[in-house]
N, C-alpha and C positions, 0 to 999 in steps of 0.2 A: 504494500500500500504506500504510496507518493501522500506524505506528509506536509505542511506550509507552516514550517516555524517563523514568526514575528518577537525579533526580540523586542521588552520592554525594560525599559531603564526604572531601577528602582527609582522613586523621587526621593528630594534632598541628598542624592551622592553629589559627588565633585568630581572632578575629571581627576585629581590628584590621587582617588581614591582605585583608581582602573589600573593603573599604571605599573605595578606590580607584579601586575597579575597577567599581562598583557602576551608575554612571551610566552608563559606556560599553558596559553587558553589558545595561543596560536599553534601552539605544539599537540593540544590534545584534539583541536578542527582536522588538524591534519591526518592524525591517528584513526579518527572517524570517518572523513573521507577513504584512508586506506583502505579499512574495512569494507566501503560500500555501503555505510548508511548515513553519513552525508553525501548527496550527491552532486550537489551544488551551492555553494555561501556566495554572496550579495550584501552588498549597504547600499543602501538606499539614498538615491540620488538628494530628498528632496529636506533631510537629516539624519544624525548620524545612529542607524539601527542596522542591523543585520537582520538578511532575511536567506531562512537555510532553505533547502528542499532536502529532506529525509525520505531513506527506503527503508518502512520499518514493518512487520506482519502488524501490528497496531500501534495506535496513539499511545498506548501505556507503556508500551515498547521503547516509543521514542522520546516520551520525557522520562526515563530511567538515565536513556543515552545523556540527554542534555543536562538531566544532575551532575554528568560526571566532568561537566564545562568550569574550571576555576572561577568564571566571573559567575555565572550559576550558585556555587558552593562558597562561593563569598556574600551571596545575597545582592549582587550589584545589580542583578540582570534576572528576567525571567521569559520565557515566552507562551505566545499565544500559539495554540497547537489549531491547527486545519486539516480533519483527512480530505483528500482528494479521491473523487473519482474519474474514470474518461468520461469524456464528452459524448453524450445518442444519437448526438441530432442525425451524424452520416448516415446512421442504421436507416432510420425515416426516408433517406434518400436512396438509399442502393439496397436494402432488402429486399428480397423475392419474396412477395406473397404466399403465402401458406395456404 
């Protein structure tokens, strides 16, 4: 299942407070993607979040993974979980009648 994590920034942090932790949270993205259940990380053009796409069998699957995110386990950051499905519409189009 194609997951849509939104990260959210705890309120009242600091940008002083991230800093830390910065290397070892880039270290474990990457460990994750190794694996194959990050599939793709993103920030978002319009301020500064990260948006992941996750291959995870469920949702509970994949905030287990994202506990094990330093800024996660620091409390700095949390995110919004989205399962995704495919899109029907094509079927509507190109299905053969039954």
């Amino acid at each position: 299942m194609k997951i849509l994590a939104l990260e959210k920034e705890i309120p009242n942090t600091k940008d002083s407070d991230y800093q830390p932790h910065l290397k070892a949270e880039a270290y474990r993205v990457w460990e994750l993607n190794q694996d194959n259940i990050i599939r793709e990380i993103y920030f978002r053009e319009d301020f500064s979040a990260a948006v992941l796409m996750l291959e995870c069998p469920n949702v509970q699957e994949a905030e287990k993974h994202l506990q094990t995110l330093p800024l996660v386990k620091a409390g700095l950051i949390e995110f919004e979980l989205i399962p995704l499905k495919p899109y029907p519409g094509f079927e509507r189009l190109f299905a053969q009648p039954k």
